[in-house]
C-alpha positions in Angstrom: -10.6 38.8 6.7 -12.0 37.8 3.5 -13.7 40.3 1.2 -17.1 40.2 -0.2 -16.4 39.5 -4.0 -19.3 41.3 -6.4 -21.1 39.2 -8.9 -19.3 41.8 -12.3 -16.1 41.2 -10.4 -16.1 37.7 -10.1 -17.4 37.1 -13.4 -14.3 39.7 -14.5 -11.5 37.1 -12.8 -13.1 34.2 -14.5 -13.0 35.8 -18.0 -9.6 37.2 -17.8 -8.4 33.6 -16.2 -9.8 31.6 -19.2 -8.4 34.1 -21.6 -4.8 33.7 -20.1 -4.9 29.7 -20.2 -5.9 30.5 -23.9 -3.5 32.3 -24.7 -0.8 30.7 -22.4 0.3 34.0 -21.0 3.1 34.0 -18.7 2.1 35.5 -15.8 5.0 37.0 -13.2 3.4 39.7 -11.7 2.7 37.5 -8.9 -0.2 40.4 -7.1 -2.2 39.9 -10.5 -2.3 36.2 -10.1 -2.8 36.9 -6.1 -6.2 39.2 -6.7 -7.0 36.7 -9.9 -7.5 34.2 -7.2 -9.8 36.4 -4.7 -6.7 37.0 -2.0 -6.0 40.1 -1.0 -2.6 41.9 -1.1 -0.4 44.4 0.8 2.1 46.8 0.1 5.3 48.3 2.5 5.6 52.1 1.3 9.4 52.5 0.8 10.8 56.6 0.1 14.0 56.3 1.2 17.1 55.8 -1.3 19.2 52.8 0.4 18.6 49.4 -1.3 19.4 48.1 2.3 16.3 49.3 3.2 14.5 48.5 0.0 15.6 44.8 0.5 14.3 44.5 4.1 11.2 45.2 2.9 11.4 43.7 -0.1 11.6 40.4 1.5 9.5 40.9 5.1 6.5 39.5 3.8 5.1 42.2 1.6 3.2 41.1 -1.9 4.6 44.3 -3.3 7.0 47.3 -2.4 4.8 50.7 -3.2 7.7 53.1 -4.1 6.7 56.7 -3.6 8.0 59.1 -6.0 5.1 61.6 -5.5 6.0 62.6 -2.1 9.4 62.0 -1.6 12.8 63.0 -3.2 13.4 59.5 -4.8 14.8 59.5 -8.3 14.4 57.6 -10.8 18.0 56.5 -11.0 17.4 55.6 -6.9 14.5 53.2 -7.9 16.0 51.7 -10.5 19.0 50.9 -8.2 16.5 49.6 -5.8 14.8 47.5 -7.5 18.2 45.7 -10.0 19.6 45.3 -6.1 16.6 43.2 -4.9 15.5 41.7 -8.3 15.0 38.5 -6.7 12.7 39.5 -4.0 9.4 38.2 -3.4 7.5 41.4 -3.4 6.4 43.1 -6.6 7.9 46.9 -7.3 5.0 49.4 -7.7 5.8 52.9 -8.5 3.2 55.8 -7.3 4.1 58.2 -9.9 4.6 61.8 -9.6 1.9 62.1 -12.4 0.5 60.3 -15.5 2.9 61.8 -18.2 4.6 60.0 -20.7 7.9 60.3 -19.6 7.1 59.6 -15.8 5.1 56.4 -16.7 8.1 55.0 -19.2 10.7 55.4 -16.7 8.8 53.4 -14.2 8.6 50.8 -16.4 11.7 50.9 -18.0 13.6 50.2 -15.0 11.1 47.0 -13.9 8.1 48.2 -12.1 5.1 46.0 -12.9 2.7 48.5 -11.0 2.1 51.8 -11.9 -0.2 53.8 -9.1 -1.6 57.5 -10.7 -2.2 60.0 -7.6 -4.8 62.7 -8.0 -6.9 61.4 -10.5 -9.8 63.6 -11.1 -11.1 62.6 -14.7 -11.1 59.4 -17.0 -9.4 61.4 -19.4 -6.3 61.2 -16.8 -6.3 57.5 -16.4 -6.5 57.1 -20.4 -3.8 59.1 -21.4 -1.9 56.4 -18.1 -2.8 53.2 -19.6 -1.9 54.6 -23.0 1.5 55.2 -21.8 1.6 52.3 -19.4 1.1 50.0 -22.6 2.6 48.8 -25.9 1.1 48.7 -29.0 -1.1 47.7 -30.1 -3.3 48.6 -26.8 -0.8 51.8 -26.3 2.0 53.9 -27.3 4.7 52.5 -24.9 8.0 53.0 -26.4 10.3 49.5 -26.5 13.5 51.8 -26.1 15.9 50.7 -23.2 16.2 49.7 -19.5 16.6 46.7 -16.7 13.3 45.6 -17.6 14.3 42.3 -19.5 17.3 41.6 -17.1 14.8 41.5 -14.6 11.9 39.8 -15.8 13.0 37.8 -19.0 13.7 37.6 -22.9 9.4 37.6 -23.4 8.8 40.8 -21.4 7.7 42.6 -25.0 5.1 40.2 -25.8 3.6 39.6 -21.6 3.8 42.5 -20.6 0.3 44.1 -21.4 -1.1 41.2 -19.5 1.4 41.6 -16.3 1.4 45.3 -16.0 -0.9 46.7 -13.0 -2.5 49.8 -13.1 -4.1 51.5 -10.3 -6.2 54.9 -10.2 -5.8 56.7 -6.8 -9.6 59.0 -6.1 -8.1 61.7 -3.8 -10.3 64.7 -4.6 -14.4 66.0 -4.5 -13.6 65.9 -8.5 -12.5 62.6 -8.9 -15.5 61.3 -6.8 -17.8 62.5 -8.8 -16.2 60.7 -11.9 -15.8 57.5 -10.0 -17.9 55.8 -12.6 -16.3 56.7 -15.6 -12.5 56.8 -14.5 -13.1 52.7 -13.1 -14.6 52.1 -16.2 -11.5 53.1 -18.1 -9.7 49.9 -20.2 -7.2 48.7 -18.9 -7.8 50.4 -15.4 -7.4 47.1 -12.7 -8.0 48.9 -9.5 -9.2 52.1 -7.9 -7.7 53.2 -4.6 -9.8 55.3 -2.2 -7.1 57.6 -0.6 -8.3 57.9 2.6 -6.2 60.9 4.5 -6.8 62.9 1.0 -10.3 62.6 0.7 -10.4 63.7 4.3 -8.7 66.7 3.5 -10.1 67.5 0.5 -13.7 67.5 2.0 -12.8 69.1 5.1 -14.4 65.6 6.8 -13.5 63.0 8.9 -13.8 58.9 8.4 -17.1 57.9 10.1 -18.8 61.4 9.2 -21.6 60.7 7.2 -20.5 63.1 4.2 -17.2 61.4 4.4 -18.5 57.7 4.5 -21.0 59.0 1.4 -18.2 59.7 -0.5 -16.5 56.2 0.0 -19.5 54.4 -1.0 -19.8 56.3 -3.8 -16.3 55.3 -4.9 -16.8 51.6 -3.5 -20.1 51.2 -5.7 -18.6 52.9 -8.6 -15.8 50.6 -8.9 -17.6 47.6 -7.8 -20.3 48.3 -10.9 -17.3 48.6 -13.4 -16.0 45.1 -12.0 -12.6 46.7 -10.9 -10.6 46.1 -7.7 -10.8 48.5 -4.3 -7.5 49.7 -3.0 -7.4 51.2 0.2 -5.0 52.2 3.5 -4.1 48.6 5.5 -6.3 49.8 8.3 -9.4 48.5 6.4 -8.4 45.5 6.1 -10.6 44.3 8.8 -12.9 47.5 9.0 -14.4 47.1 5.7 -15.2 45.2 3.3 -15.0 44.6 -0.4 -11.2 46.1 -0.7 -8.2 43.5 -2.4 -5.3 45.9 -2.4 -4.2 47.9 0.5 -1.5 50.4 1.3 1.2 49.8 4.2 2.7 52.6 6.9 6.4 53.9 5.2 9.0 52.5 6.2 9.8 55.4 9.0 6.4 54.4 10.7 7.3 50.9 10.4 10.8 51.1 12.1 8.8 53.2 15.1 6.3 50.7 15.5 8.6 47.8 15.7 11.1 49.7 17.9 8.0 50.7 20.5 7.2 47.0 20.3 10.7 45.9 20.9 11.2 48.4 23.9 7.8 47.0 25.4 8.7 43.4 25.1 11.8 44.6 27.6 10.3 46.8 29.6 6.6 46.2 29.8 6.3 49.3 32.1 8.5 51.8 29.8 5.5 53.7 28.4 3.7 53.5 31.2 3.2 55.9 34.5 4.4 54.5 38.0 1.3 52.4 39.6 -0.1 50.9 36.3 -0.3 47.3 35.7 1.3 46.1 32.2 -1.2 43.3 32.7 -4.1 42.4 35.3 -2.8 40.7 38.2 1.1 41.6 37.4 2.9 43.9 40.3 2.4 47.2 39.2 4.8 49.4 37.7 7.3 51.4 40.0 
């Protein structure tokens, strides 16, 4: 389903297109150019170490791979080794970052991601101190140093990579809601991402409760006003509107779902009780 695009957000893709053909910007972070271009975008949640698995995803139709490193073991060494073993893979690497330090956020990049997601962001202060890291000078303090980062994505990345690099802002808390205004309006901020299980359990609320939906709209209008993107679980893709950048089950949800669907296909009555009808008019299950 398409998304309603806002006026500020609209005008913000044309302005930032024009400035790129000025500049003649090479642009490889192909979900930037994606959401430059009004699509939306979706991301498989990979926390498991095997690049086997990493690959699969990698190249099953995702437009980027979220790697979790706030809830999971992953380390940095494992990404890395993910990522260098899939280099060629259509989907993007993202990293959701344990937190927005300095040392966290130069990793990630170092070893190739081009999206850096901050969990539990409460103030703009937060998302400041991100980008600043996130960036090289003159628009941060990114340090050159080392890495796979020009294997991967070529002998320019130093002077494209403040235009390629994607940074998202996950609102999680009752805190960060009420600074929704002034952490989207961060520079250099490109999308805010409602976290939707979070800000359930943060407010003791469920999705449809009118406290909870009040919160979301708050975030939604916030970030819409700021002419930023609206990130949000792959759920809402069709149940709301307005969002560009959505969230995918892990990879342990996805490999249930597709076995339950693969069972089904064989059996049609396998997760059913005896005397149901897979579908009307069929004999009925024994």
């Amino acid at each position: 389903m398409k998304s309603t695009l806002s006026c500020t957000f609209v005008a913000t893709i044309m302005f930032f297109s024009m400035f790129l053909q000025a500049q003649d910007v090479r642009m490889y972070n192909t979900v930037k150019t994606k959401l430059l271009e009004g699509q939306q975008v979706i991301g498989g949640t990979v926390d498991t170490a095997d690049p086997d698995v990493y690959c699969a995803m990698a190249n099953a139709g995702f437009d980027f791979i979220w790697i979790e490193m706030q809830h999971s073991t992953l380390s940095y060494t494992d990404a890395a080794r993910m990522i260098w073993a899939c280099r060629d893979a259509p989907a993007i690497p993202f990293v959701r970052v344990p937190d927005a330090t300095e040392g966290d956020i130069q990793k990630a990049t170092d070893m190739g991601a081009l999206g850096i997601i901050v969990p539990m962001v409460d103030t703009a202060e937060k998302m400041e101190n991100a980008v600043k890291f996130a960036k090289f000078p003159p628009l941060g303090r990114r340090s050159q140093g080392g890495g796979q980062y020009g294997r991967i994505w070529g002998s320019d990345y130093r002077q494209t990579w403040n235009d390629n690099v994607f940074i998202v802002a996950m609102i999680e808390t009752l805190e960060g809601t009420a600074a929704a205004d002034e952490i989207a309006a961060v520079e250099g901020v490109d999308a805010v991402f409602v976290a939707s299980s979070d800000l359930g359990s943060f407010s003791g609320k469920q999705q449809g409760d009118a406290e909870y939906e009040s919160l979301v709209s708050r975030i939604e209008s916030e970030t819409e006003a700021a002419g930023k993107l609206l990130g949000g679980p792959a759920a809402w893709i069709t149940s709301r509107e307005g969002y560009h950048l959505f969230q995918a089950p892990s990879v342990g949800s996805l490999i249930r779902i597709g076995a339950r669907v693969t069972l089904e296909q064989a059996d049609p009555c396998r997760f059913l009780p005896s005397g149901a009808t897979p579908v009307a008019g069929e004999n009925p299950c024994p």
